[in-house]
C-alpha positions as CSV (number, residue, x, y, z in Angstrom):
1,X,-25.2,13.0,4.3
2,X,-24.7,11.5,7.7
3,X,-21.4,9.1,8.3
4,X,-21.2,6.0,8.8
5,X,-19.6,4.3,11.7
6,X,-16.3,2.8,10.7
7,X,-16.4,-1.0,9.8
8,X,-15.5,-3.3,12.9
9,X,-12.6,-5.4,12.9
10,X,-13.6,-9.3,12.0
11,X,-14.0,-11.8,14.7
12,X,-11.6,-14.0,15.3
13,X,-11.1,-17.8,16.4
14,X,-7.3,-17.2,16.0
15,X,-4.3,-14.5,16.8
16,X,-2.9,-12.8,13.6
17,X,0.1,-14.9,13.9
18,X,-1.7,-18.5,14.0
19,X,-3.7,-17.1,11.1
20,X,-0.9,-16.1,9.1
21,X,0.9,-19.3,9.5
22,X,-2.1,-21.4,8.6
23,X,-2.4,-19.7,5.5
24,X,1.0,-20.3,4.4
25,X,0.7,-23.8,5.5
26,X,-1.8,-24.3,2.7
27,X,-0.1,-22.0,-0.1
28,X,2.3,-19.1,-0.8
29,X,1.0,-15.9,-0.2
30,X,2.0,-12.4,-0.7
31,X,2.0,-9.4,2.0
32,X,-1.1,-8.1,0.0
33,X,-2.4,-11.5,-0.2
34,X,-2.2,-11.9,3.8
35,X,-3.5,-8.8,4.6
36,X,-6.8,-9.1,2.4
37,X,-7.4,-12.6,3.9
38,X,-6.7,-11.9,7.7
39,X,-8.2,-8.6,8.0
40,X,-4.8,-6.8,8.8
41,X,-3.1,-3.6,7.3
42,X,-0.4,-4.9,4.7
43,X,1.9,-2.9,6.2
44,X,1.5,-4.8,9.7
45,X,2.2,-7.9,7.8
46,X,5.9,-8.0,7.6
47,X,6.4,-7.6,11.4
48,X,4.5,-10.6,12.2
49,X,6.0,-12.7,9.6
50,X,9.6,-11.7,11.6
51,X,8.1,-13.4,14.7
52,X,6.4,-15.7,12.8
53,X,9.5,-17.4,11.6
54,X,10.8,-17.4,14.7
55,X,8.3,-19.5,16.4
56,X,8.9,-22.1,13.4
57,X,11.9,-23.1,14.4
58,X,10.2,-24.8,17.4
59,X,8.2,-26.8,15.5
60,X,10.6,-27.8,12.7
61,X,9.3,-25.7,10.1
62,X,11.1,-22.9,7.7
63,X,9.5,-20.0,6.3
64,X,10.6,-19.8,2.5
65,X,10.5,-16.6,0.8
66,X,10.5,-16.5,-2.9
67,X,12.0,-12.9,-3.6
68,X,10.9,-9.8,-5.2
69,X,11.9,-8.9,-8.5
70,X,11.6,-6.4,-11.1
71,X,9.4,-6.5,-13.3
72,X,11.4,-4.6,-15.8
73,X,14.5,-6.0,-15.9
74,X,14.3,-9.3,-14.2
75,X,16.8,-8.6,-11.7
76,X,15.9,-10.8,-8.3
77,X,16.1,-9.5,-4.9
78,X,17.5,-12.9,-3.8
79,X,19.7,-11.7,-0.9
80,X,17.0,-9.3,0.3
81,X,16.4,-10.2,4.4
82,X,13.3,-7.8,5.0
83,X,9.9,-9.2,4.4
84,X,8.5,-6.2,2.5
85,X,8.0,-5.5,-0.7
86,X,11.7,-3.6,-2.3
87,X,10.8,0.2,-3.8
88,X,12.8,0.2,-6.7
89,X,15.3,-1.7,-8.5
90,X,19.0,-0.9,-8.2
91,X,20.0,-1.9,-11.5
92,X,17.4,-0.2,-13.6
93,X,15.6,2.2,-11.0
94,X,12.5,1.2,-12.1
95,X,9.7,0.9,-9.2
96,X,7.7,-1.8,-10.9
97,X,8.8,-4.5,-8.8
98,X,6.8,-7.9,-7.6
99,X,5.6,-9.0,-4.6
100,X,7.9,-11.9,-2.3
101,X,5.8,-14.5,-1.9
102,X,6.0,-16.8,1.2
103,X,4.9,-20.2,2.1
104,X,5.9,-22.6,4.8
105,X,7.6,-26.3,4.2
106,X,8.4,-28.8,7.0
């Protein structure tokens, strides 16, 4: 069976980083979420989120994270500063844990 080329990336207008923060603009989104409909890795997605609220500063806008939480127990990773998804609860250990979601407000 002969192989196929591997798929080429999708053509953009936009960087990642403008793309990202239109998204959000519209509605929150998860890591998974952004990756699908940008055309990125998920796990690239948390870096350019960091720079992304960065640069939102300028324009008076905040990046709002609604945390993670189990899904188990219901604890909340509310004090949680990185942008990725937490493996496993402290409270129960359990590794069934939500996404954080994140939208942008003016």
């Amino acid at each position: 069976m002969p192989r196929q080329a591997p798929a080429a990336p999708p053509a953009r207008d936009t960087t990642v980083r403008e793309s990202i923060r239109r998204e959000l603009e519209n509605r929150a989104a998860t890591a998974r979420d952004l990756s699908r409909l940008i055309g990125i890795p998920e796990h690239d997605v948390a870096g350019h989120l960091e720079h992304v609220e960065r640069s939102l500063s300028h324009r008076g806008e905040t990046l709002v994270v609604e945390p993670a939480a189990c899904l188990d127990c219901g604890f909340e990773f509310a004090h949680r500063h990185r942008f990725s998804r937490p493996s496993g609860c402290p409270r129960c250990r359990s590794r069934r844990i939500s996404f954080p979601r994140f939208r942008i407000v003016r």
